[in-house]
Structures are given as C-alpha cells and as structure tokens.
C-alpha positions in Angstrom: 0.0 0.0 0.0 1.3 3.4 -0.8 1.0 6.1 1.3 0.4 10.0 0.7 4.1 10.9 1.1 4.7 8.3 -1.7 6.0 5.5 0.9 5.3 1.9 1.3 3.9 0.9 4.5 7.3 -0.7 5.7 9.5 2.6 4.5 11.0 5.0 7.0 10.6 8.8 6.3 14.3 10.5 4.8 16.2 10.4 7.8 19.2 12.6 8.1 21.3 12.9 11.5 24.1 15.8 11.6 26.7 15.1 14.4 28.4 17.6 15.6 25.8 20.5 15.3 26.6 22.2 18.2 29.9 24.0 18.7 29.6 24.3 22.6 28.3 20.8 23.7 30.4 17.7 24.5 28.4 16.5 22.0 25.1 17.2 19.5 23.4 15.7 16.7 20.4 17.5 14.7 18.3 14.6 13.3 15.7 15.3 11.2 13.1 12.8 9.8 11.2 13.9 7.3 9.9 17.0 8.3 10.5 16.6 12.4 13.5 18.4 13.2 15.1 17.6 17.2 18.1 19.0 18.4 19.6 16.8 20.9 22.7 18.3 22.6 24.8 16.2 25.6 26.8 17.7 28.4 29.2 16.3 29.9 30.0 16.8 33.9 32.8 15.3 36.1 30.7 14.3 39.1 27.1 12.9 40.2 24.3 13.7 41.7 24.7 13.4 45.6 22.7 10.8 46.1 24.9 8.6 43.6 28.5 9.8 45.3 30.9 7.4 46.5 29.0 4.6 44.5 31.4 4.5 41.3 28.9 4.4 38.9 27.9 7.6 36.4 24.3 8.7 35.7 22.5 9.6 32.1 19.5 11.3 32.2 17.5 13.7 29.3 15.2 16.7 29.3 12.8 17.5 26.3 10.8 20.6 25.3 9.4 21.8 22.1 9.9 24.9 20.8 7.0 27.4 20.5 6.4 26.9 16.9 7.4 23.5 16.2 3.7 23.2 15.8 1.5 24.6 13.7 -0.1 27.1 15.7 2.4 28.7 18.8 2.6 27.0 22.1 3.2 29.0 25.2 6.8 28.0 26.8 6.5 25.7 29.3 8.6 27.9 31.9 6.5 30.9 31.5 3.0 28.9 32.1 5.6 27.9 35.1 4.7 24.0 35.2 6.4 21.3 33.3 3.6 19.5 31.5 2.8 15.4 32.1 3.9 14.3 28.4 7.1 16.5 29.2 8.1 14.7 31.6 7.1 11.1 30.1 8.8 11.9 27.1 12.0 13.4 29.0 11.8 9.8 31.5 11.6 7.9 28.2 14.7 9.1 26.7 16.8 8.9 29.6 15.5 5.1 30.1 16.5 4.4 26.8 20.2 5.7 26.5 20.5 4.2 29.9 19.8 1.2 28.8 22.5 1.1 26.4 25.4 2.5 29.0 27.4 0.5 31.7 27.2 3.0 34.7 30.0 1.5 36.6 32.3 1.9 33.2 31.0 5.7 32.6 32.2 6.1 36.5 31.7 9.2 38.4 30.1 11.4 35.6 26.9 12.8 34.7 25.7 13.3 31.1 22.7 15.3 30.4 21.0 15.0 26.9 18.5 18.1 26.3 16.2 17.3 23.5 14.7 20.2 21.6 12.1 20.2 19.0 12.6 22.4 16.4 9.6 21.3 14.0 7.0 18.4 14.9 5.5 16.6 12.1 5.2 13.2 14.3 7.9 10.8 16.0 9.4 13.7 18.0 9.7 10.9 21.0 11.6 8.4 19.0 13.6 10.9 16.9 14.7 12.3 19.9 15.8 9.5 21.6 17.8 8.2 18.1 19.7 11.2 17.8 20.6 11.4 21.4 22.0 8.3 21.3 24.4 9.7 18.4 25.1 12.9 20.7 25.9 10.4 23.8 28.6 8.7 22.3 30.4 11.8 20.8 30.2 13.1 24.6 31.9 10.0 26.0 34.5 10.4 23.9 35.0 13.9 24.7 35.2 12.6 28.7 37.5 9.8 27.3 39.8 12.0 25.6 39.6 14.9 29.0 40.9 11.6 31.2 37.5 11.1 33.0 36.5 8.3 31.6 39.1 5.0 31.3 41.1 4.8 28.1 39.6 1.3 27.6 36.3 1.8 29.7 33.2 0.2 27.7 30.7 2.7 28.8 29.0 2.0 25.7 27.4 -1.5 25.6 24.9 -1.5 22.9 23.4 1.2 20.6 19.5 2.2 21.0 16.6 4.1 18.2 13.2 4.2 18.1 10.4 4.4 15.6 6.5 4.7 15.8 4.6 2.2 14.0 0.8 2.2 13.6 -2.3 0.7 12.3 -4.1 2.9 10.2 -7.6 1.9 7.7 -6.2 -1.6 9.2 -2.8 -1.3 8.0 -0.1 -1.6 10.1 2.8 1.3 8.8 6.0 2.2 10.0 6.6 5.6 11.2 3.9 7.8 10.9 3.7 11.2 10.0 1.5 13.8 12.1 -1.5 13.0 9.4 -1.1 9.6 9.8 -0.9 10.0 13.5 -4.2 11.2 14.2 -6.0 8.8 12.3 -4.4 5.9 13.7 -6.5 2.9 15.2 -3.4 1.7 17.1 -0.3 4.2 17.8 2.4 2.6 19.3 6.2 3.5 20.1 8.8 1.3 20.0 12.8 1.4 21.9 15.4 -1.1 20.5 18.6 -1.7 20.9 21.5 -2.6 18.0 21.1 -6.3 18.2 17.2 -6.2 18.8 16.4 -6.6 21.4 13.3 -4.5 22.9 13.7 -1.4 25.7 10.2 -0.2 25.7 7.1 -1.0 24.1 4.2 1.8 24.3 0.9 0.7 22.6 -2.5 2.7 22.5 -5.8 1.2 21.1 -7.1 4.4 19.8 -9.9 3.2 18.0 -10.4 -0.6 17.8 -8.2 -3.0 20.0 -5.8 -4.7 18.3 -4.9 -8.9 18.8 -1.6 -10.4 19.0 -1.0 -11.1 14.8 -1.4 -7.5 14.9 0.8 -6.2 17.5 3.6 -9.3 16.3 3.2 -7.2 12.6 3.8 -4.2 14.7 6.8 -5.2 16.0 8.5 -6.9 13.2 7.7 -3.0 11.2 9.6 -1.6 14.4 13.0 -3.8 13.8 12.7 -3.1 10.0 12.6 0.2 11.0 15.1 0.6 14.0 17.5 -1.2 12.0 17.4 1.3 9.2 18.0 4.0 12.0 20.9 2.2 13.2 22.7 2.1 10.3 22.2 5.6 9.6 23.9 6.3 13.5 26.8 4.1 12.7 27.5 6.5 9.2 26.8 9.5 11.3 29.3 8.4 14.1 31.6 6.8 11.6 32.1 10.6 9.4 35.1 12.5 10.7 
C-alpha cells in the first residue's frame, strides 16, 4: 500500500542525523526525519548527583521541550505557564531510560551526562527521533570525557546502541513511522525502543480506535526492527564521518 508521502507501508521517512551540530556541547546531533527536526545536545560533567556519590557508577538522564512553533499554531513555553507539562516529563523519562539502557554505569564512573532534547519542527515521532539522535550525541560526549581523562582509556561505557520508531495501524494497515497526518487517524499508535542487536527497551501501545490482537501487535513489532534497523545504520554513518 502506498501512502500519501509516496511511501510503502514498511518505509522509513528521509532520515538525516548531523553530528556535531553544536559547537559548545560535548556532543550534539540534529536529526531530522522527514519534516520533524530535534536537536539533541549532551553535556558532559565530572561528578554525580549526591545521592549517587561514593558509588562509582555515572548517571545519564535527558530533558525535552518543544519549541513554540514546532507546531503549527504557537505554544506557550512551558517555563513561563511555570509548570512542566505530564507528556514532558514522560517523554524526557523515556529518553533517559532508553540511553541508559544502552550504557554500563559503573564503566562511565563518576560522571553525569545530560542529553537536552529540543524540537525544532514536529510533524510526528518527535519521541523516538529524539531519543535516536541522542544516542548519536551520547557517544560523541563520551569520547569527549574519554579524551579529558575522565573516563578510562579502555572503559566500555557504551554497551549496545539504541533508536526508536512509531509504527501504527491505520484503515487496518499496520505502517511504519507515521507522519502527524497519519498519527491522528491511527487505530493503534504505538512507540517502540530497540537496541543494536534487537532486542526491545520499551514498548508503548495505545488502542485508539479498535483494540488490536496479538498477529497484529507481532506485525507491529517486526515493522519496528525493520525500521530501527534502518536508524541504526544511519547512527553508525553519522558516528563513523570524521
């Protein structure tokens, strides 16, 4: 079946990640797929929180906002309405769930990475776009820690690599990666965390409209590793470019 964009119903959008984006971070990657646009940017800090001292493990965590208008219509900052919103702070625990899924703690050692994810333009998938280019802007800022001495010269603080896609059963056909159109008229939304070799972080399924049965959600899933695949070989170019 082919889609309005012109895609089969097991395509990706265009995905393009740019490492390096950011000048000032210890590292950054602007991912864009198709027309979502997330800045993810990671900072490096020698040191963790207080309740984690004297353990000799590090700590990974994320924050994500959208910009006013990444939407179509502007949304009030989030720090002038003065609360942090519920999806927020899902979204921001989902991403820092998923990188740490991928990192050995005890290898990072007493460091603290902090991956701020920023939508720039949401058109769909701003969840698991963010959370595939922050894995990209994770490994650049171990390095940098590597390369300052703070983490060991042959410390494995990187166990696994980690992207997400949304998948979605639409008119009764199960797609891959929906658009925002293709969003709102979906009978089953669901998000999807993997790792490099495939094996499943998080799973987050919605009956919309009509429930869905287990041939469905096994279609589902085998869309998600067609897809996450495809992201991970676009993170191994991005990280593999000098």
């Amino acid at each position: 079946m082919t889609r309005a964009d012109g895609r089969m119903n097991d395509q990706n959008r265009p995905v393009t990640i740019e490492r390096g984006w950011s000048t000032q971070a210890e590292g950054s990657a602007l991912i864009s797929v198709g027309n979502t646009r997330v800045l993810c940017t990671a900072s490096f800090t020698n040191g963790v929180p207080r309740w984690m001292m004297g353990k000799g493990a590090g700590w990974v965590t994320a924050e994500y906002s959208m910009l006013p208008r990444s939407t179509n219509s502007r949304m009030d900052r989030e720090s002038v309405k003065g609360k942090i919103g519920g999806r927020t702070h899902e979204i921001s625990r989902l991403i820092g769930r998923s990188l740490r899924a991928v990192v050995d703690m005890k290898a990072l050692g007493e460091n603290t990475i902090v991956i701020d994810c920023d939508v720039l333009q949401a058109d769909g998938g701003t969840r698991t776009a963010a959370i595939t280019g922050a894995y990209v802007a994770l490994v650049d800022a171990i390095e940098w820690g590597r390369a300052k001495g703070f983490i060991g010269k042959n410390a494995k603080a990187i166990i696994d690599s980690v992207a997400a896609v949304s998948v979605g059963i639409i008119d009764g056909e199960p797609m891959l990666d929906l658009q925002y159109t293709e969003d709102v008229r979906a009978e089953t939304d669901m998000n999807v965390v993997m790792t490099g070799r495939g094996l499943f972080v998080e799973v987050q399924g919605t009956a919309e409209g009509a429930p869905f049965d287990r041939a469905e959600l096994g279609r589902l899933l085998d869309l998600a590793g067609i897809g996450t695949d495809a992201l991970t070989r676009i993170q191994i170019d991005a990280l593999s470019a000098s």
